[in-house]
DRENDO-1510 file (C-alpha; in Angstrom, 1 decimal, always signed):
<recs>
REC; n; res; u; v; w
REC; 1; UNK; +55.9; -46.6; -3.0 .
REC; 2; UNK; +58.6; -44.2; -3.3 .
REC; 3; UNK; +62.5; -43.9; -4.0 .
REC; 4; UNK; +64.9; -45.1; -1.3 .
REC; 5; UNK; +67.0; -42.1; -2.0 .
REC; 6; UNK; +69.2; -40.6; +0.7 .
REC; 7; UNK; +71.1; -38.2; +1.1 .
REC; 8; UNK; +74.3; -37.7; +3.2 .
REC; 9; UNK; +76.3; -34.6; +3.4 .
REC; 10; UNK; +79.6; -34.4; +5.4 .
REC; 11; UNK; +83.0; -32.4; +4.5 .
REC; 12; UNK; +84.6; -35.1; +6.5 .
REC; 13; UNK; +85.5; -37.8; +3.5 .
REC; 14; UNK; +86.6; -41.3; +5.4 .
REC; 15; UNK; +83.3; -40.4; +7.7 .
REC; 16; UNK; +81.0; -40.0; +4.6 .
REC; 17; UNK; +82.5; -43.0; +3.0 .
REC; 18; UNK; +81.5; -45.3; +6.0 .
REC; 19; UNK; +77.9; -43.9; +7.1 .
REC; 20; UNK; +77.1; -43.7; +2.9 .
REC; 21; UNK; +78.6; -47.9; +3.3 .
REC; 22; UNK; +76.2; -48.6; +5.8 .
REC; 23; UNK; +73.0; -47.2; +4.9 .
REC; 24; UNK; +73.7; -48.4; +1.3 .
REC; 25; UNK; +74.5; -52.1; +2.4 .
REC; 26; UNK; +71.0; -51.5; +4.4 .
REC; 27; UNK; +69.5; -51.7; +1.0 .
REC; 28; UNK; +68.9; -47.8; +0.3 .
REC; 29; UNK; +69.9; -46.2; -2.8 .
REC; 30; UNK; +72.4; -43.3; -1.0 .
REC; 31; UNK; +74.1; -40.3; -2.5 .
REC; 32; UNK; +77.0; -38.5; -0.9 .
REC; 33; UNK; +78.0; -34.9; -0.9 .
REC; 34; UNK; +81.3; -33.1; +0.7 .
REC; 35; UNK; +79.9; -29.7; -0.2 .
REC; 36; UNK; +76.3; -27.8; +0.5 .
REC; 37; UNK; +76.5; -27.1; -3.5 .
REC; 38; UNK; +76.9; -30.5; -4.1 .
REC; 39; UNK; +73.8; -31.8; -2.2 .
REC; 40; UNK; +71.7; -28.9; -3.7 .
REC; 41; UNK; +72.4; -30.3; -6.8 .
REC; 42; UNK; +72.2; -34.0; -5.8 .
REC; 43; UNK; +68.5; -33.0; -4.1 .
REC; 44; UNK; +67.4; -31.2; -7.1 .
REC; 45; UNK; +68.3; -34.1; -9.2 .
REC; 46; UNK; +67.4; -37.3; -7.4 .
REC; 47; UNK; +65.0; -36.3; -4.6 .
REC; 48; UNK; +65.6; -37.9; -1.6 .
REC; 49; UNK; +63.3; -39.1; +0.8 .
REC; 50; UNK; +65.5; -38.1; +3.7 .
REC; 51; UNK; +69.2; -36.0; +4.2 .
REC; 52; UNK; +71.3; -36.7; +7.2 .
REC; 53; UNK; +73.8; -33.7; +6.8 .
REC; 54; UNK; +76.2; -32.6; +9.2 .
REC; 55; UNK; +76.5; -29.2; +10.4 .
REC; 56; UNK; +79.8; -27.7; +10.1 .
REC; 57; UNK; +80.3; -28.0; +6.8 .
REC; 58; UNK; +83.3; -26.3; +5.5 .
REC; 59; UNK; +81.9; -24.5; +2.8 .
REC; 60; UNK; +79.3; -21.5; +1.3 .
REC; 61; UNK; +76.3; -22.4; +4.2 .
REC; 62; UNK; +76.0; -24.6; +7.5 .
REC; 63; UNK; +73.8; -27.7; +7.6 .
REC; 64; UNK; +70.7; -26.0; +9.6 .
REC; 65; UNK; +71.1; -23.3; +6.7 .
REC; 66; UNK; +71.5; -26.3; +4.0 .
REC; 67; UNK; +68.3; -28.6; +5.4 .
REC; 68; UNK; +65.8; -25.4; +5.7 .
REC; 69; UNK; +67.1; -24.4; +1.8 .
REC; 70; UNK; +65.4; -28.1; +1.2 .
REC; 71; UNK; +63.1; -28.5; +3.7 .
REC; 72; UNK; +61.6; -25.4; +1.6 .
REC; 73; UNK; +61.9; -27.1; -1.8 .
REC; 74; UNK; +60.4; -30.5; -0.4 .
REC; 75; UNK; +58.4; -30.0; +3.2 .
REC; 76; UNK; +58.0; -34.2; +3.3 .
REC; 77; UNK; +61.7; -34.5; +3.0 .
REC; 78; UNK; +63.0; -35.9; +6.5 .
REC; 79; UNK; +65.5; -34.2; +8.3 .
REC; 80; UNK; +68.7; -36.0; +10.7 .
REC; 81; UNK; +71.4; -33.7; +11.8 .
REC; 82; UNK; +74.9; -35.0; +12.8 .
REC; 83; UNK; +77.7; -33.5; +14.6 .
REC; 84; UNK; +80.5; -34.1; +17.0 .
REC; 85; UNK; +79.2; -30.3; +19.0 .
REC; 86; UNK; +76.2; -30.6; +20.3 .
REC; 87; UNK; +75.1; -29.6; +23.9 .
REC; 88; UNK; +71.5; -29.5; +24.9 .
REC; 89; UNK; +70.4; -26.1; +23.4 .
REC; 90; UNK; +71.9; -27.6; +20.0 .
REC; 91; UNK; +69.6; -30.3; +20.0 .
REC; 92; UNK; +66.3; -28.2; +21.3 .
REC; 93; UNK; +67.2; -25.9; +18.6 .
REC; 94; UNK; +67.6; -28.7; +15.9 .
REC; 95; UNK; +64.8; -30.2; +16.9 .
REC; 96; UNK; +62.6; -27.4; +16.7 .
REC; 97; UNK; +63.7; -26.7; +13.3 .
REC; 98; UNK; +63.5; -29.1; +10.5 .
REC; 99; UNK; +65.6; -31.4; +12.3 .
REC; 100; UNK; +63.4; -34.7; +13.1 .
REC; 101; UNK; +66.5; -36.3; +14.8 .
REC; 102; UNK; +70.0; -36.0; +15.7 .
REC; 103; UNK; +73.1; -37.6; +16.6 .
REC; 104; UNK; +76.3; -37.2; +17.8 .
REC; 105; UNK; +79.7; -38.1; +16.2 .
REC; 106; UNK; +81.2; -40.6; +16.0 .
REC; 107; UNK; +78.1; -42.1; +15.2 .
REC; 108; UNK; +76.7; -45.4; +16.2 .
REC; 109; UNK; +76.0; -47.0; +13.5 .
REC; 110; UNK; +73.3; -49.3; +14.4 .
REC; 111; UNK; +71.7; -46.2; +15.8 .
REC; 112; UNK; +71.7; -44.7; +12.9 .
REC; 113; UNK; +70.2; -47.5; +10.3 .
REC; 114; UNK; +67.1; -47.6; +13.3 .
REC; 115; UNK; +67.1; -44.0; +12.3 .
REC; 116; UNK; +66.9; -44.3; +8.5 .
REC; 117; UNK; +64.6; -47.3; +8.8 .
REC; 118; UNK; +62.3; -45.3; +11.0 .
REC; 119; UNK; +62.3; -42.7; +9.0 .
REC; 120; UNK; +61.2; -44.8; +5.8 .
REC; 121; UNK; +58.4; -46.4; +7.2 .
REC; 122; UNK; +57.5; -42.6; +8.2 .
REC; 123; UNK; +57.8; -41.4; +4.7 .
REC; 124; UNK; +55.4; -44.5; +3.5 .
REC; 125; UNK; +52.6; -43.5; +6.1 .
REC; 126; UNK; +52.6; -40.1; +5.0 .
REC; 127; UNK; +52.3; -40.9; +1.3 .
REC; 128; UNK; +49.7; -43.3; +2.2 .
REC; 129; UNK; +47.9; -40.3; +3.8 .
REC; 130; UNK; +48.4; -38.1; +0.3 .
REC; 131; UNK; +47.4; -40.9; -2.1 .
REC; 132; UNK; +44.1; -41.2; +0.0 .
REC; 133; UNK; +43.5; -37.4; +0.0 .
</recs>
């Protein structure tokens, strides 16, 4: 049921490279952007079932700004925002936006494969749900 398709965004390169390494070894089909331009076009042309992207990006948009653009072409998509700012506020904000998780760089990287894997079987229930509609 469904594509394995993710989506990382970071204009950081060698961190990109290993999270993108991780998730894909995990056994999930991942596609990596460096710019918010490039993971428009990435999410308009294989649709992911969930973007990790982090949030300065140095480029046209921010990744809040970049996940609400998708969260508005795809409302199941699922949201993880990662950054190495974040205070409290940060994370009450992001989490009140489209943001269903977030962590903090350098990221702990068996934290963050309970966080894609979590966020699969999440994506299954809620087709499940739509295909009994």
């Amino acid at each position: 049921m469904g594509d394995k398709n993710i989506l990382i965004v970071d204009d950081q390169k060698d961190q990109l490279d290993v999270i993108c390494h991780i998730i894909e070894d995990d056994g999930f089909t991942v596609h990596c952007a460096e710019t918010s331009g490039e993971a428009m076009g990435l999410f308009e042309a294989v649709p992911p079932f969930m973007v990790l992207t982090d949030l300065r990006l140095g480029d046209q948009i921010d990744g809040a700004s970049l996940a609400g653009r998708m969260h508005q072409a795809d409302p199941m998509c699922i949201f993880c925002a990662i950054s190495g700012y974040l205070d409290a506020f940060d994370i009450g904000y992001l989490l009140g936006a489209v943001f269903t998780d977030v962590m903090q760089k350098p990221v702990d990287l068996d934290g963050l494969l309970r966080i894609v894997r979590y966020a699969w079987e999440k994506r299954q229930r809620w087709e499940k749900i739509l295909m009994s509609c």
